[in-house]
PyMOL commands that place a pseudoatom at each C-alpha (Angstrom):
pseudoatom trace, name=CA, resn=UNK, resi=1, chain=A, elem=C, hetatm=0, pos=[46.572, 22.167, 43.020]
pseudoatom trace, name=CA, resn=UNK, resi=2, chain=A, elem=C, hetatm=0, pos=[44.273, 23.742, 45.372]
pseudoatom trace, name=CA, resn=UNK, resi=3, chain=A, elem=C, hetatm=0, pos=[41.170, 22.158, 46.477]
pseudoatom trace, name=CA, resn=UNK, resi=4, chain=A, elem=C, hetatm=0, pos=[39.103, 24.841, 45.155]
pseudoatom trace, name=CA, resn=UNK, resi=5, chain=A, elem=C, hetatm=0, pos=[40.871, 23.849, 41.658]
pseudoatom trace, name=CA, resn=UNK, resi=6, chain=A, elem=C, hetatm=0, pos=[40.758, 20.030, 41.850]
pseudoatom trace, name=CA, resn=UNK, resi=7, chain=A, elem=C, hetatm=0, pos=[36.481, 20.696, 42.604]
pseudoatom trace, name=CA, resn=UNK, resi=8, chain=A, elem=C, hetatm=0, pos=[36.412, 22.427, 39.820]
pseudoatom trace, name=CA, resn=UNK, resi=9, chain=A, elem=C, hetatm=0, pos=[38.428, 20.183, 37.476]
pseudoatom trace, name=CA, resn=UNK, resi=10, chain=A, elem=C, hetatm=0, pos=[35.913, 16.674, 38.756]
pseudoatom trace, name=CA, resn=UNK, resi=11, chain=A, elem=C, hetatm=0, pos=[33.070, 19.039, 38.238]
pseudoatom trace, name=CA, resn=UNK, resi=12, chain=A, elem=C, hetatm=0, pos=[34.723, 19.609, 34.752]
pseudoatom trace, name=CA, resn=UNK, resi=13, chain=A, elem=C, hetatm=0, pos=[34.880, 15.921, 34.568]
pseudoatom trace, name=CA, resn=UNK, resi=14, chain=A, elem=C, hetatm=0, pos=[31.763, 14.913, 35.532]
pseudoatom trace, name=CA, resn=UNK, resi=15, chain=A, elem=C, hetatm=0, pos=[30.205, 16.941, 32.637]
pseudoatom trace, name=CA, resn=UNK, resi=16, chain=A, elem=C, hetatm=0, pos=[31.843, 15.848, 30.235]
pseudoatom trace, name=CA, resn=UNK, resi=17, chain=A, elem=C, hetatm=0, pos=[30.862, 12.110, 31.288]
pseudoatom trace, name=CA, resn=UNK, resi=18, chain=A, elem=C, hetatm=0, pos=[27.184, 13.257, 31.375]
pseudoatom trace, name=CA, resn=UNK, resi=19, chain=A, elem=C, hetatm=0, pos=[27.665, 14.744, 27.558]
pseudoatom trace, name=CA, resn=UNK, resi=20, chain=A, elem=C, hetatm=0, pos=[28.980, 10.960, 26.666]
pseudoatom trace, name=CA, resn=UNK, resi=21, chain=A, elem=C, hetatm=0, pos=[26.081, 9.554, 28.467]
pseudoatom trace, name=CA, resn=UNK, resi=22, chain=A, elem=C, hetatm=0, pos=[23.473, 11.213, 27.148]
pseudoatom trace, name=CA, resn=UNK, resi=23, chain=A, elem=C, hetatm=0, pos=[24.758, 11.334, 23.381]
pseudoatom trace, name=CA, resn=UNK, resi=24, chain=A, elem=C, hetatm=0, pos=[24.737, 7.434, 24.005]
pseudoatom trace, name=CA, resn=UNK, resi=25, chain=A, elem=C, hetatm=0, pos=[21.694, 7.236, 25.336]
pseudoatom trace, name=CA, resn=UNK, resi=26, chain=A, elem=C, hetatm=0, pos=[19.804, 9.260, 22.478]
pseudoatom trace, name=CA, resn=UNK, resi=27, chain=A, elem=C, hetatm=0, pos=[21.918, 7.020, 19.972]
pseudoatom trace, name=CA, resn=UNK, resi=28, chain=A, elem=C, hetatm=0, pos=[21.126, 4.343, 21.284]
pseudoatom trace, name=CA, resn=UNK, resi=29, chain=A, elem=C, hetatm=0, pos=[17.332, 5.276, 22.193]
pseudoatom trace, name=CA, resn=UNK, resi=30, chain=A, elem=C, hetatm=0, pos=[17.519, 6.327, 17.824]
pseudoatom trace, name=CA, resn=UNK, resi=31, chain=A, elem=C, hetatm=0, pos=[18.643, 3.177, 16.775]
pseudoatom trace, name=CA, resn=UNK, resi=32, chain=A, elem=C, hetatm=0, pos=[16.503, 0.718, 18.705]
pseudoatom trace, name=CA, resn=UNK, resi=33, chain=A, elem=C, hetatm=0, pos=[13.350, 3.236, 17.419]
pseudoatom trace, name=CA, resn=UNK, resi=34, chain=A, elem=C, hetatm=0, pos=[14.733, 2.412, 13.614]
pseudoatom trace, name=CA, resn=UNK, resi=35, chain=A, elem=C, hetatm=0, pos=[14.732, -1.070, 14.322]
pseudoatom trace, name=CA, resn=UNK, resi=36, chain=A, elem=C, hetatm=0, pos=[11.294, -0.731, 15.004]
pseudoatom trace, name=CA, resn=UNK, resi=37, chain=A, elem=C, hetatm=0, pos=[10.162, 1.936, 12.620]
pseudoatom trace, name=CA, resn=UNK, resi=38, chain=A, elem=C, hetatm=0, pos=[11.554, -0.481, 10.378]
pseudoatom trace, name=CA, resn=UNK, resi=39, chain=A, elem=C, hetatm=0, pos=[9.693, -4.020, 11.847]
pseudoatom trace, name=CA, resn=UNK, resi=40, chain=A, elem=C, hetatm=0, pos=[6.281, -1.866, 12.173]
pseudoatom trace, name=CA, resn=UNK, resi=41, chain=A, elem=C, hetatm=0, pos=[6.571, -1.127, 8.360]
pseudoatom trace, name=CA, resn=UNK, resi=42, chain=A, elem=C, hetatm=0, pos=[7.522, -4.522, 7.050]
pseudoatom trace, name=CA, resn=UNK, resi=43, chain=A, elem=C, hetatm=0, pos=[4.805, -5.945, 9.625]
pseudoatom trace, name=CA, resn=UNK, resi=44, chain=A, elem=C, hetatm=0, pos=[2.048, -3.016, 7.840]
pseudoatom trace, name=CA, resn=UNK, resi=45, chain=A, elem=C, hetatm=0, pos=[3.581, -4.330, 4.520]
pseudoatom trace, name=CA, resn=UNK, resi=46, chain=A, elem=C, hetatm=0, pos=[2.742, -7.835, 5.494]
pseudoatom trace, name=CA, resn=UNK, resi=47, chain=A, elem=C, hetatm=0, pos=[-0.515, -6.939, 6.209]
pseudoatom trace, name=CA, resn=UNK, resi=48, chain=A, elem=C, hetatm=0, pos=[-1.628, -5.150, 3.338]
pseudoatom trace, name=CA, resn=UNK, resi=49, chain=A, elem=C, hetatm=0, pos=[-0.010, -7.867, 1.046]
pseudoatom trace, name=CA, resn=UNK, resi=50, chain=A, elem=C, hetatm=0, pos=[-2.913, -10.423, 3.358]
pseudoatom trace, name=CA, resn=UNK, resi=51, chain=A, elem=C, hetatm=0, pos=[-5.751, -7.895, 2.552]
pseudoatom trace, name=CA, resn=UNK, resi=52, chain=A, elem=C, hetatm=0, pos=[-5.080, -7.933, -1.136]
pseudoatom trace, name=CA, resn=UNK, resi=53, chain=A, elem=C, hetatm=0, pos=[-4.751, -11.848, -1.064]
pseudoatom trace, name=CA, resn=UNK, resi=54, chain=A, elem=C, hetatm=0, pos=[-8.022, -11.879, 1.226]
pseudoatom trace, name=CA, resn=UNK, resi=55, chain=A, elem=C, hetatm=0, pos=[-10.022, -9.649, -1.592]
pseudoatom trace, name=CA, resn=UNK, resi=56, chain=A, elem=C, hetatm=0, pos=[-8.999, -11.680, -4.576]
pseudoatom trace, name=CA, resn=UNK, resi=57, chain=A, elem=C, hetatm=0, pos=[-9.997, -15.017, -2.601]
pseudoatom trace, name=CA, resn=UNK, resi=58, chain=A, elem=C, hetatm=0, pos=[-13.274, -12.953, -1.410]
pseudoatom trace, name=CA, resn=UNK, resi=59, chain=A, elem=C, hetatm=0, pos=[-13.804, -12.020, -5.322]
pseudoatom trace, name=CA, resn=UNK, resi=60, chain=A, elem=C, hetatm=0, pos=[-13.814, -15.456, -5.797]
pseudoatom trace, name=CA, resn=UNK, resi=61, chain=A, elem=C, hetatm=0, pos=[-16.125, -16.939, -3.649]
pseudoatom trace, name=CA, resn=UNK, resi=62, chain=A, elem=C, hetatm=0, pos=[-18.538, -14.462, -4.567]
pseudoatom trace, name=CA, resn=UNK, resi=63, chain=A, elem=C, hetatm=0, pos=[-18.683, -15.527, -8.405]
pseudoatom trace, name=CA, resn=UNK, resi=64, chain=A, elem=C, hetatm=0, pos=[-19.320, -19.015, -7.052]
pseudoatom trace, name=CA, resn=UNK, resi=65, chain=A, elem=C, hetatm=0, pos=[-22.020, -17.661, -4.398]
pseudoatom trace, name=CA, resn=UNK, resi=66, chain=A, elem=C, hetatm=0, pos=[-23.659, -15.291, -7.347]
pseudoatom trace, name=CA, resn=UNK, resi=67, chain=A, elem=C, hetatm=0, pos=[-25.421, -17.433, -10.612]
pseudoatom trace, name=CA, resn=UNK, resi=68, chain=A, elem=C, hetatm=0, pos=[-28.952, -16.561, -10.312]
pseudoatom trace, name=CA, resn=UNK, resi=69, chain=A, elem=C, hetatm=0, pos=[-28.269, -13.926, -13.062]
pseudoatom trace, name=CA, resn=UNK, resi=70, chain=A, elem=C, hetatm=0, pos=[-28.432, -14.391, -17.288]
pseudoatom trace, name=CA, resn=UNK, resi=71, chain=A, elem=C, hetatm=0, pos=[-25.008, -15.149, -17.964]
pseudoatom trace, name=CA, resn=UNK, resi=72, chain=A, elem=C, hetatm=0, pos=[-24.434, -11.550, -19.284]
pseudoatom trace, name=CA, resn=UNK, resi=73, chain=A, elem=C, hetatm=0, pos=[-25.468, -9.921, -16.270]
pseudoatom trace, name=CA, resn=UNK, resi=74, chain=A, elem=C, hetatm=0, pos=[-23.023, -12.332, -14.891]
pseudoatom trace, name=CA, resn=UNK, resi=75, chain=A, elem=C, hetatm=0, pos=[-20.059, -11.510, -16.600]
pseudoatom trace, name=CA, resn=UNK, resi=76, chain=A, elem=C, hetatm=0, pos=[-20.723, -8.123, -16.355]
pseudoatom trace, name=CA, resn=UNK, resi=77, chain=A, elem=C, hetatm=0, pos=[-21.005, -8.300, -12.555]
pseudoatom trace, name=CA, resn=UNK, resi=78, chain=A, elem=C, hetatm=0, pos=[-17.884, -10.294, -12.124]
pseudoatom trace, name=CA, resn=UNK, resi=79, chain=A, elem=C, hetatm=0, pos=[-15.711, -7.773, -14.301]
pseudoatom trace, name=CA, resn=UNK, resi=80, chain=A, elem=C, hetatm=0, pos=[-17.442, -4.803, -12.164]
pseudoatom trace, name=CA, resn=UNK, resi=81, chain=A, elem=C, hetatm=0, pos=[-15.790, -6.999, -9.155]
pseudoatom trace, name=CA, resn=UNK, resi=82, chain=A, elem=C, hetatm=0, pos=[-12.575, -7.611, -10.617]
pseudoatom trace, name=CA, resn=UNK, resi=83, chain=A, elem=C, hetatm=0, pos=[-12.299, -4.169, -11.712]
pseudoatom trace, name=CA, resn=UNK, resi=84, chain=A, elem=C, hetatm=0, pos=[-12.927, -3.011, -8.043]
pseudoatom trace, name=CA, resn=UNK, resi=85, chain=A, elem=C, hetatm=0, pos=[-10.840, -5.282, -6.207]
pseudoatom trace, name=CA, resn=UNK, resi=86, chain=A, elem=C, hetatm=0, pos=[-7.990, -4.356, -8.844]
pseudoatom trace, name=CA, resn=UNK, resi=87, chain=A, elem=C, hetatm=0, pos=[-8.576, -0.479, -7.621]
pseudoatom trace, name=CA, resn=UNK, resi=88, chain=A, elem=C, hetatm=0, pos=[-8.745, -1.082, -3.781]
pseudoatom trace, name=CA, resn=UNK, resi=89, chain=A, elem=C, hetatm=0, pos=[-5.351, -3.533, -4.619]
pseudoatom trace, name=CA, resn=UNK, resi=90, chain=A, elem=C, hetatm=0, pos=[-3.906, -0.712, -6.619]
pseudoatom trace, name=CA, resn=UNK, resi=91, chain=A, elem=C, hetatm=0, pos=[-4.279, 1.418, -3.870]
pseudoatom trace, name=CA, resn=UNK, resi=92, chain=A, elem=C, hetatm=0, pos=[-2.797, -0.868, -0.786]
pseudoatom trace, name=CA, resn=UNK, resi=93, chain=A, elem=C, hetatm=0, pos=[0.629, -1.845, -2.927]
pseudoatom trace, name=CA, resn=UNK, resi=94, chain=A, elem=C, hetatm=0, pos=[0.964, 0.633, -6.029]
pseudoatom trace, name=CA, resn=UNK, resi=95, chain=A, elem=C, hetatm=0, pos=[4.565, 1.043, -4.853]
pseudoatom trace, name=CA, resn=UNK, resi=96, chain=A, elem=C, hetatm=0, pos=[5.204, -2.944, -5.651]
pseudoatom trace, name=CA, resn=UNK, resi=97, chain=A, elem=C, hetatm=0, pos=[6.144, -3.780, -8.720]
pseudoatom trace, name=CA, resn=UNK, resi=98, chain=A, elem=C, hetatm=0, pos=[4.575, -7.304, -8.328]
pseudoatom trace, name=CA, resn=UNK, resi=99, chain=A, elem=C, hetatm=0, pos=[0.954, -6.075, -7.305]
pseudoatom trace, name=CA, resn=UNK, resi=100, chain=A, elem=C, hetatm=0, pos=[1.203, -3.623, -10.140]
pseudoatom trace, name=CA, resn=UNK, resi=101, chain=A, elem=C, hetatm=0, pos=[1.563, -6.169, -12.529]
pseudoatom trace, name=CA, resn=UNK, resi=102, chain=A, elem=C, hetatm=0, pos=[-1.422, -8.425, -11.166]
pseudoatom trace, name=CA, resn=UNK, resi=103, chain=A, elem=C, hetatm=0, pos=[-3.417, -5.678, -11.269]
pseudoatom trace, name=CA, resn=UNK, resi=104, chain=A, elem=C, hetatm=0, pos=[-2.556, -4.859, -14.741]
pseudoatom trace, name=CA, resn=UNK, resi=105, chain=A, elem=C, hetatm=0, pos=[-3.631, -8.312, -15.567]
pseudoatom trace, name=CA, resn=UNK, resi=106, chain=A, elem=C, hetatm=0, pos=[-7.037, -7.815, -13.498]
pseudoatom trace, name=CA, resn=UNK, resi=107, chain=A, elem=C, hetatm=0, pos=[-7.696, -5.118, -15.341]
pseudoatom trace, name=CA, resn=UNK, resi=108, chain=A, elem=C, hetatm=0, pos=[-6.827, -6.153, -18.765]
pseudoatom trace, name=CA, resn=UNK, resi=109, chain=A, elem=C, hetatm=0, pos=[-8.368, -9.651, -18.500]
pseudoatom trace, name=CA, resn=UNK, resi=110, chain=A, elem=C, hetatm=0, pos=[-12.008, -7.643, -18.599]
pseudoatom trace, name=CA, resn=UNK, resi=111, chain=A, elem=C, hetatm=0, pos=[-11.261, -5.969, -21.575]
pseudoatom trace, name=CA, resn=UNK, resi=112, chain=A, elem=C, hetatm=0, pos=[-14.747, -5.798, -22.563]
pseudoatom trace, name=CA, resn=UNK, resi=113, chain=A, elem=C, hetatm=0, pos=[-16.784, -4.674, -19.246]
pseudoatom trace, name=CA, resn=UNK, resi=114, chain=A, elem=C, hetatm=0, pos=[-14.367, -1.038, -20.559]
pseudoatom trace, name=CA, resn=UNK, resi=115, chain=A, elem=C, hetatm=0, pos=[-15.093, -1.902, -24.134]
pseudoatom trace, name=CA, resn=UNK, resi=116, chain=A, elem=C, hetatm=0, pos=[-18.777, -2.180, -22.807]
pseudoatom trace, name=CA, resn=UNK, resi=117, chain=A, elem=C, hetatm=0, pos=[-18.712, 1.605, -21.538]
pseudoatom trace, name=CA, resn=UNK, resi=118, chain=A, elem=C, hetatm=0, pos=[-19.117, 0.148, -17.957]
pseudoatom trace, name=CA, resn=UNK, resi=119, chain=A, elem=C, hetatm=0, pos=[-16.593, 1.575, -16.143]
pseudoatom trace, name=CA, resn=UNK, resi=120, chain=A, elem=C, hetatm=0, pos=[-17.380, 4.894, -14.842]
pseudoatom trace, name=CA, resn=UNK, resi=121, chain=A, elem=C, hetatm=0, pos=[-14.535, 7.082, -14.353]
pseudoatom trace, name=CA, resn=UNK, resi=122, chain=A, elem=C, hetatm=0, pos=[-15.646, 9.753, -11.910]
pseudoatom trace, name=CA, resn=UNK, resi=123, chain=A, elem=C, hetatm=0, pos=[-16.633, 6.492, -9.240]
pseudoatom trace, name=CA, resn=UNK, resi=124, chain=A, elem=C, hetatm=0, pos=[-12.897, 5.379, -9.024]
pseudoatom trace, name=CA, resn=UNK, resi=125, chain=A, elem=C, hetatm=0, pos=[-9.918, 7.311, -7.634]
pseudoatom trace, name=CA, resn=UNK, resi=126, chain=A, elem=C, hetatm=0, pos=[-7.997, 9.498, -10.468]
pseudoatom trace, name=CA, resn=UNK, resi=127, chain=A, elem=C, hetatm=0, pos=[-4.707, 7.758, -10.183]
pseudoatom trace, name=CA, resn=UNK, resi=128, chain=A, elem=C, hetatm=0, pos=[-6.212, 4.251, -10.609]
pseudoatom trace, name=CA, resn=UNK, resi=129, chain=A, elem=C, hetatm=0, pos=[-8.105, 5.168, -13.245]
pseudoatom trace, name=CA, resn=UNK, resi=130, chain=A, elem=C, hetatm=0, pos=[-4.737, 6.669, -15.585]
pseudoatom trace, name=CA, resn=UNK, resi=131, chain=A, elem=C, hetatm=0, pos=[-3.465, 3.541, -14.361]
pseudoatom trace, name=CA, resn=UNK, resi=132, chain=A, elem=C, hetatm=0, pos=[-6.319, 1.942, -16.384]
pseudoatom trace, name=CA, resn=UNK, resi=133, chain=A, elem=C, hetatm=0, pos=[-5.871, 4.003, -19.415]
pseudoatom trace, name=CA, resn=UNK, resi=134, chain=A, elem=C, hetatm=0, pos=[-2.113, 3.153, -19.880]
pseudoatom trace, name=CA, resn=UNK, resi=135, chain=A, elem=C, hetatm=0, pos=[-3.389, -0.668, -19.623]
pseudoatom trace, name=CA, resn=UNK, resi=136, chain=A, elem=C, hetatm=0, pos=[-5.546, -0.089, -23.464]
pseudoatom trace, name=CA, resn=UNK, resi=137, chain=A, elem=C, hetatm=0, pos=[-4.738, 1.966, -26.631]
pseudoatom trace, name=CA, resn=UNK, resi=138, chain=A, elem=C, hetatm=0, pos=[-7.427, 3.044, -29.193]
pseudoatom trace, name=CA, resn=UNK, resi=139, chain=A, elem=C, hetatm=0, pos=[-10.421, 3.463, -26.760]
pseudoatom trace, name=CA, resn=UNK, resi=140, chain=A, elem=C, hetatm=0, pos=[-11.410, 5.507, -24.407]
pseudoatom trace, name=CA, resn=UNK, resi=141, chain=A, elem=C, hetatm=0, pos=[-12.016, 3.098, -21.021]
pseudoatom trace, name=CA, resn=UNK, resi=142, chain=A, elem=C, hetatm=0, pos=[-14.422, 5.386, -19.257]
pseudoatom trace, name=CA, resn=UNK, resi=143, chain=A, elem=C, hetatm=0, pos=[-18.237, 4.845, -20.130]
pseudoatom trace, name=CA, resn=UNK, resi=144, chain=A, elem=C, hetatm=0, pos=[-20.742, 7.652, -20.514]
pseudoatom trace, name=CA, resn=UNK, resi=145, chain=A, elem=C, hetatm=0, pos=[-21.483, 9.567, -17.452]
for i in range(1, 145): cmd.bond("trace and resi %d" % i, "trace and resi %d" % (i + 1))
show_as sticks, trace
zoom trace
């Protein structure tokens, strides 16, 4: 083998090492960013599960802070509250089953502020508020605009 040849065959060599090398490197560099990708989103998941806890405490506290009113302004401001918090939870975990079905039981629970006419359709977003009509049969939930 000439010298010319044996260059040419470590050169040969020495690329094919550098393929390896870098096809490790960027599988390596993909799996460590799906580990994260994957920690960020449970972490975001976390969080929005601690807002929707946070509101329904907040909702809470507010009834108790709130009884200057007749008791029928009252009731109707606490299922206006309810009814709100169940939209803004709707809309931070719609995709969990679980958060789904305590918002379903928000929203069913005040019956009567939709019975009432008091919910107004066009001030809550469009998905939320099929996701209300599927919760009653036999009237129509949104009040007169």
């Amino acid at each position: 083998m000439t010298p010319q040849e044996r260059l040419q065959r470590h050169a040969n060599i020495a690329t094919i090492v550098a393929g390896w090398t870098t096809a490790l490197t960027l599988v390596t560099a993909l799996i460590f960013f799906m580990i994260t990708s994957t920690a960020e989103k449970e972490a975001a998941i976390a969080q929005s599960d601690a807002a929707a806890v946070a509101m329904v405490e907040n909702h809470y506290q507010l009834v108790l802070q709130n009884s200057d009113m007749t008791p029928e302004e009252k009731a109707d401001w606490i299922a206006g509250h309810a009814v709100f918090q169940a939209e803004t939870i709707y809309n931070l975990r719609k995709e969990n089953r679980a958060w789904r079905g305590t918002v379903a039981a928000t929203i069913t629970e005040n019956e009567e502020f939709f019975r009432k006419g008091l919910f107004h359709c066009e001030e809550f977003d469009d998905e939320f508020v099929e996701f209300v009509r599927a919760q009653f049969t036999g009237f129509e939930v949104c009040g007169k605009q």
